[in-house]
C-alpha positions in Angstrom: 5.6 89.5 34.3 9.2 89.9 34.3 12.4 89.1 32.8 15.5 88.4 34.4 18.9 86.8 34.1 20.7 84.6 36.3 24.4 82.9 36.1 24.5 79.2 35.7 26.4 78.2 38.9 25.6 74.3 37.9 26.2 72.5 34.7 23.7 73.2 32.6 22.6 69.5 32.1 22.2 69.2 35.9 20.8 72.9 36.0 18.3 71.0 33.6 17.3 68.3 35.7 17.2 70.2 38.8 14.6 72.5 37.3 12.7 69.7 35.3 12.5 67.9 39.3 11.5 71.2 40.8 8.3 71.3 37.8 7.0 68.2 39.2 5.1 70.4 41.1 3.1 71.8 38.6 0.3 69.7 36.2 1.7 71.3 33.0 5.1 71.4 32.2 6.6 71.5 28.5 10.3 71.3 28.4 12.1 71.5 24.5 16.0 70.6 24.1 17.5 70.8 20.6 20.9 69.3 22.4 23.6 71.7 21.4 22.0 70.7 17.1 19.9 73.5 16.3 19.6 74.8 12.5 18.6 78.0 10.7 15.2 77.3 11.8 15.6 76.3 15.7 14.8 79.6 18.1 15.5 77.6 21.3 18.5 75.8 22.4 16.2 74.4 25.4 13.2 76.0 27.1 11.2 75.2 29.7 7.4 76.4 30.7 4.9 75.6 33.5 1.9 76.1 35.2 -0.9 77.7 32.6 -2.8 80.8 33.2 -4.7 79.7 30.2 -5.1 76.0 28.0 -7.2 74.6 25.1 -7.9 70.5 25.3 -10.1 69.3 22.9 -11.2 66.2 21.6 -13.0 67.2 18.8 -13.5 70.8 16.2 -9.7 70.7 17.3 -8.7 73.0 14.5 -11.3 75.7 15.1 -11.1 75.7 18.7 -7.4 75.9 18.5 -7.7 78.8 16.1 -10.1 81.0 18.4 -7.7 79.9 21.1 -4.6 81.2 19.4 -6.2 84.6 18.3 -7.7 85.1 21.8 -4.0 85.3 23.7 -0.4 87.2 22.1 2.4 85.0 23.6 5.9 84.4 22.4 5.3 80.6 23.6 2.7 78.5 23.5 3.6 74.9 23.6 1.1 71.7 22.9 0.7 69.0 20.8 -1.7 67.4 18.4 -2.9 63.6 18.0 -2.6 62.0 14.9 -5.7 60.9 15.2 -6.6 64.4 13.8 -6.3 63.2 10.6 -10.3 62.1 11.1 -11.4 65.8 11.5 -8.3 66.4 7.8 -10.2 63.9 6.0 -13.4 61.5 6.0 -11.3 58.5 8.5 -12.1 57.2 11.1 -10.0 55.4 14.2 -11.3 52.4 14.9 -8.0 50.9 17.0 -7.8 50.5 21.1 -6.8 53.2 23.1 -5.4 52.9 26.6 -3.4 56.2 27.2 -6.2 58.2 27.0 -4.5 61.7 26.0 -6.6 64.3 24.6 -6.9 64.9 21.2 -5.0 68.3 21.4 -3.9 70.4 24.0 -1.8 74.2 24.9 -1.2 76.7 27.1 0.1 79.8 27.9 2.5 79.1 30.7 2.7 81.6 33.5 6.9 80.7 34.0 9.0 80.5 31.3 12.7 79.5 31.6 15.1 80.1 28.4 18.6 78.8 28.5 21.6 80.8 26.8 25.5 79.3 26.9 25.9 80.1 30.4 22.6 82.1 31.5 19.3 80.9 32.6 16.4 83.9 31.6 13.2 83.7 33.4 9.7 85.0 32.7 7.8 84.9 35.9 6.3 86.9 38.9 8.8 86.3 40.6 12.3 85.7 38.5 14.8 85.4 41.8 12.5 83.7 44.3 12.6 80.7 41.2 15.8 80.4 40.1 17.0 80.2 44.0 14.2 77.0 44.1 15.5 75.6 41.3 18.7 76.1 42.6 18.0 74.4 45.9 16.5 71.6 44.2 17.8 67.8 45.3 17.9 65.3 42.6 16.4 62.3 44.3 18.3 59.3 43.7 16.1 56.8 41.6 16.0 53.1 42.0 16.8 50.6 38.8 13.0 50.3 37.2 11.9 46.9 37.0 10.0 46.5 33.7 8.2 43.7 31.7 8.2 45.5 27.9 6.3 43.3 25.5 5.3 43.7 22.0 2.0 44.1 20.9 2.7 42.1 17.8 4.9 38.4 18.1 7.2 38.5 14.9 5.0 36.4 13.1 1.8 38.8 13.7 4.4 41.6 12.4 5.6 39.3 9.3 1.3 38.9 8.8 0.9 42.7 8.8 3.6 43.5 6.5 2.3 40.5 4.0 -0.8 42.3 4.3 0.1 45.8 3.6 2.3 44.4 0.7 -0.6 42.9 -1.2 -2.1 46.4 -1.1 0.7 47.6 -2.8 0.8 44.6 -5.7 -2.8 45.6 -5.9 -2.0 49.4 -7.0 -3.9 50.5 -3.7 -0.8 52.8 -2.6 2.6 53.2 -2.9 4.3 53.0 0.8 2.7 52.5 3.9 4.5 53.4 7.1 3.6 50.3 9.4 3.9 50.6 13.1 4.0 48.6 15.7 3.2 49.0 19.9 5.1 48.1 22.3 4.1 48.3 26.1 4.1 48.2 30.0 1.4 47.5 32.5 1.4 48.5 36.2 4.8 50.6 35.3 5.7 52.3 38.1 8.3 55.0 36.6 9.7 58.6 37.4 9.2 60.2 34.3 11.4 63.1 34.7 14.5 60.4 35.3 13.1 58.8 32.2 13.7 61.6 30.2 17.3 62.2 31.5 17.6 58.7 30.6 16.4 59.0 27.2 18.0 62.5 26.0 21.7 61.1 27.3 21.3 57.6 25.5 19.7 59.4 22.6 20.4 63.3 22.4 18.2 64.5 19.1 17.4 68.1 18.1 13.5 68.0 18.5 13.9 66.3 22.2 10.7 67.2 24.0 9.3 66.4 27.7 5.6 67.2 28.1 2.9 66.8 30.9 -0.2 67.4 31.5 -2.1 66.0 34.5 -1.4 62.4 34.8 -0.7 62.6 30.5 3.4 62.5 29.9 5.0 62.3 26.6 9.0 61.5 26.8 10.3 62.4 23.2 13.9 61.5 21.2 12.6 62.8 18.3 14.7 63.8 15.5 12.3 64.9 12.9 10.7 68.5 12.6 7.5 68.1 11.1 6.8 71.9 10.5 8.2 75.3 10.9 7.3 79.0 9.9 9.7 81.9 10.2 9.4 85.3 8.6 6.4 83.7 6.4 8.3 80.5 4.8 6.7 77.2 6.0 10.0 74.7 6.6 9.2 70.6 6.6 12.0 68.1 7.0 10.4 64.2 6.3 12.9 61.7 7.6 12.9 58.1 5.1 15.7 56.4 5.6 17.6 54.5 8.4 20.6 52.6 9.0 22.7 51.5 11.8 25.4 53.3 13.1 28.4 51.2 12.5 31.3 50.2 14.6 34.1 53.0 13.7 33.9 56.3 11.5 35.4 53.9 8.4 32.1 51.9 8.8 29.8 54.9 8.9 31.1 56.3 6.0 30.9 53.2 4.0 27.2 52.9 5.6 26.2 56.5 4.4 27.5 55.6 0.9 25.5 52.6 0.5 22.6 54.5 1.7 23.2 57.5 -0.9 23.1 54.6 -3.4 20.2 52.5 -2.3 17.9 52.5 -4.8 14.9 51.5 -1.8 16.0 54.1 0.0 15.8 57.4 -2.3 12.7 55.6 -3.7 11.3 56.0 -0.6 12.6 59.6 0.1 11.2 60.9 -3.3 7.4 59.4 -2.2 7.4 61.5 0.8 9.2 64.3 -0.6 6.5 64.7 -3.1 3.8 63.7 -1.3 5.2 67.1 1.5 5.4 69.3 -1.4 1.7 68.1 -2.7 0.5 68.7 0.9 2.3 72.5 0.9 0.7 73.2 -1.9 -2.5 73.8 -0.6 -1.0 76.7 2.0 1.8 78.3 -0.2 1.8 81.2 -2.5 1.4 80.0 -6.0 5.2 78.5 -7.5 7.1 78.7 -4.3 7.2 74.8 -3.1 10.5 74.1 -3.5 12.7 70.6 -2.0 15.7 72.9 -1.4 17.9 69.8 0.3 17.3 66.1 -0.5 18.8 62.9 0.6 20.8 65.0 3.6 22.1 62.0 5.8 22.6 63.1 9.6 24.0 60.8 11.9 22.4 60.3 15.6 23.5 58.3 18.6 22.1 54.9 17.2 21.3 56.0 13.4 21.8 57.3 10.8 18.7 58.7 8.8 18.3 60.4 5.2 16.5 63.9 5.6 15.0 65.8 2.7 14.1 69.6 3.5 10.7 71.4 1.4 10.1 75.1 1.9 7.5 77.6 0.5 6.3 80.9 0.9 2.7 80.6 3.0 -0.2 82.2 1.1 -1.4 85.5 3.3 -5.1 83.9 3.0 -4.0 80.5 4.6 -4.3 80.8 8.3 -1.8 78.9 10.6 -3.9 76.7 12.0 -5.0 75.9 8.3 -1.8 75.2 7.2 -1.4 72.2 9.8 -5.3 71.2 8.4 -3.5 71.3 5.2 -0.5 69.1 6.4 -1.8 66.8 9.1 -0.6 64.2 10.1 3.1 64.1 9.2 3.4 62.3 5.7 6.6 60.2 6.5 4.7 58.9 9.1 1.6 57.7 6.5 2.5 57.0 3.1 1.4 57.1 -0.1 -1.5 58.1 -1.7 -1.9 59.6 2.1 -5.6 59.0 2.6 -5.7 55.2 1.3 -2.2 54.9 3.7 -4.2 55.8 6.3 -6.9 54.0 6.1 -4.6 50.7 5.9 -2.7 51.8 8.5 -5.9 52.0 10.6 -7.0 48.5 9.4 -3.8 46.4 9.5 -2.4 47.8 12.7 -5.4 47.9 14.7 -4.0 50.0 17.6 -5.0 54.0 18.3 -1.6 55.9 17.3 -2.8 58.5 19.5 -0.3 61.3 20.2 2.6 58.7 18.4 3.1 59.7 15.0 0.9 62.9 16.1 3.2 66.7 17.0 4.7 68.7 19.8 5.8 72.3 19.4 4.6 75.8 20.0 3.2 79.1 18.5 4.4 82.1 18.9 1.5 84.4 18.5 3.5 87.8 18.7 5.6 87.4 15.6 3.6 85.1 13.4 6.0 81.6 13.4 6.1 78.2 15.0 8.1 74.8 15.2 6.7 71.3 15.9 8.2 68.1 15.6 7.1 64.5 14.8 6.3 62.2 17.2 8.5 59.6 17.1 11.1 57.5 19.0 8.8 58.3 21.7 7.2 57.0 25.1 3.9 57.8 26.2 2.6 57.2 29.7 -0.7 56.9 32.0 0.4 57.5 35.5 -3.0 57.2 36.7 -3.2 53.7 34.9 0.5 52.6 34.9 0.2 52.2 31.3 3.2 53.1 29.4 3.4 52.9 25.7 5.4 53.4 22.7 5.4 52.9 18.4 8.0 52.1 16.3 7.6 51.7 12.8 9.2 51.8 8.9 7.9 52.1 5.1 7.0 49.1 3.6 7.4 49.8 -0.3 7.2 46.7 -2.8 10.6 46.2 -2.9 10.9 46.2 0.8 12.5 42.7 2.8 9.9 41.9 6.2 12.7 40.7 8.2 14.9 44.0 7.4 11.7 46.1 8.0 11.6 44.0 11.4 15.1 45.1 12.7 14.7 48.3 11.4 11.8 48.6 13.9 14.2 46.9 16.9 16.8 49.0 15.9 14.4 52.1 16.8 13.1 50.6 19.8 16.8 50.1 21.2 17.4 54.0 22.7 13.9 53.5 24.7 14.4 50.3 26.0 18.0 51.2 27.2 16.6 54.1 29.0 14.2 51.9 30.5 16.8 49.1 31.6 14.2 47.0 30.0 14.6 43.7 27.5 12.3 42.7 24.9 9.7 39.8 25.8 7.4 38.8 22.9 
């Protein structure tokens, strides 16, 4: 394998596209974009790998196959992602909901081509560096048709109001604290591009953990803007997102919009459950009295929201393995609630649909120097292109003090960036 460097003669948003067209060709493909927003803890502004020498798809023993996996090949990058529906090998659960993607449970790979954008260089990993950045180079974007799309909810408003009653009166109960109730929303016999989709997508909604992934027929289309787990130089990073509101009209409004969220009592209540229930979950993989919340209540401001981030660090014990510490973590706790397990299991109950790789992770390890980065899955579409099924989740905490109709626009509000890419309205 080599290394070399090449001029961006192109933008670098159409350099982008012209490469993620000219991957088409290949049945893995794993493309990360942090749009121009990286932190402290981002390593790639955008990266792209295809075609695996070697990959690891499970459906079940995920964790230990993943580990032998992991020790078996040094790479600086190997990207995957992990179902939600892990949490059944994290605790004694079980998924009883329908499933119509049909993704695996888990899958990597070591790519064989590696592309790493700089400010004005592309760097490529390959064989054959020149003979692909002159292909990529060469590449036409087709021109793509208006998609004609029928989106409808899995739930009518009423069946939503129902579920939220429902999960309520578990909290009145003492049964939990928060649930984070989600809600499908769907396509059948969608005939899309999903490499336009994803331009689509990251220029309506530019986020720092942006993500395009496919494998075989499998594609996942991510906006999100939540990490879900990071380690660098031995420190384990999470950053829960609780807390959304709309953008408002003119900078005036957002301010006035960030303040009232900085004083919503439902709001930090909400924040403060996750952020303790992420620090519990640390716990169990960090050196003994180094869980610390380091930021709370950070708003930052996206495209069509704004959304309260807390950040919890610690130093990872040097007898906790990696792939222990996502045992330790998984799933993603704003995406659960609280007391985790019971959240779960309600979730499962009341929303009666398979999250599946929603909710779930995409990132990478880096084997050679010990770290990785994954996000959450959210603001996400997933899609069958053997079935023309096309799928995605939106969802929101449901506390006691929480209003169903709010809670319902809340989970519009989400859904608004995905439907825009698709040129698609909302029929119930």
């Amino acid at each position: 394998m080599r290394i070399e460097s090449f001029d961006l003669l192109d933008s670098k948003d159409k350099f982008h596209q012209k490469a993620l067209h000219w991957s088409g060709q290949f049945d893995e493909i794993s493309f990360f974009n942090s749009n121009g927003m990286s932190d402290q803890w981002g390593k790639f502004e955008q990266i792209l790998a295809v075609k695996a020498l070697f990959s690891f798809r499970a459906n079940q023993n995920v964790f230990d196959g993943l580990d032998a996996f992991l020790k078996l090949h040094r790479s600086e990058f190997i990207p995957g992602f992990l179902s939600y529906d892990l949490k059944n090998e994290v605790e004694p659960l079980q998924t009883t909901g329908t499933d119509q993607l049909e993704f695996p449970e888990a899958y990597f790979f070591v790519p064989a081509i590696t592309l790493r954008w700089t400010a004005e260089q592309v760097h490529i990993e390959a064989e054959n560096p020149l003979e692909i950045y002159q292909a990529i180079s060469d590449t036409q974007i087709p021109e793509v048709f208006p998609m004609a799309l029928e989106v409808r909810s899995r739930w009518t408003k009423s069946a939503y109001m129902d579920a939220f009653a429902a999960v309520q009166a578990h909290i009145q109960r003492g049964d939990i604290y928060e649930v984070n109730l989600c809600q499908e929303f769907f396509a059948e016999n969608a005939d899309v591009y999903p490499v336009e989709l994803y331009h689509r997508l990251n220029t309506i909604s530019p986020t720092p953990f942006s993500a395009f992934f496919k494998v075989g027929h499998h594609f996942i289309i991510s906006a999100s803007p939540e990490r879900f787990l990071a380690k660098r130089l031995g420190k384990l990073i999470s950053q829960p997102i609780k807390g959304t509101a709309k953008r408002g009209a003119n900078p005036q409004e957002d301010q006035q919009i960030i303040a009232d969220m900085l004083r919503s009592k439902k709001e930090i209540a909400e924040n403060v459950m996750i952020v303790d229930l992420v620090r519990n979950d640390l716990t169990r993989s960090a050196l003994p009295g180094t869980v610390e919340a380091t930021r709370l209540f950070e708003i930052q401001s996206f495209e069509q929201v704004h959304q309260m981030i807390s950040t919890i660090t610690c130093i990872q014990s040097p007898q906790v393995a990696n792939v222990d510490v996502f045992r330790n973590t998984f799933p993603a706790g704003s995406m659960t609630g609280a007391p985790k397990i019971a959240a779960m299991q309600i979730c499962d109950q009341v929303e009666a649909r398979k999250r599946g790789i929603y909710a779930g992770s995409i990132g990478y390890f880096d084997t050679v120097r010990d770290e990785f980065d994954f996000n959450v899955v959210i603001r996400s579409l997933l899609y069958n292109a053997q079935t023309q099924y096309l799928s995605f989740h939106t969802g929101g905490a449901v506390t006691n003090q929480a209003v169903a109709e709010q809670e319902y626009q809340e989970c519009l509000l989400k859904a608004s960036a995905i439907l825009k890419a698709l040129g698609a309205s909302l029929k119930e």
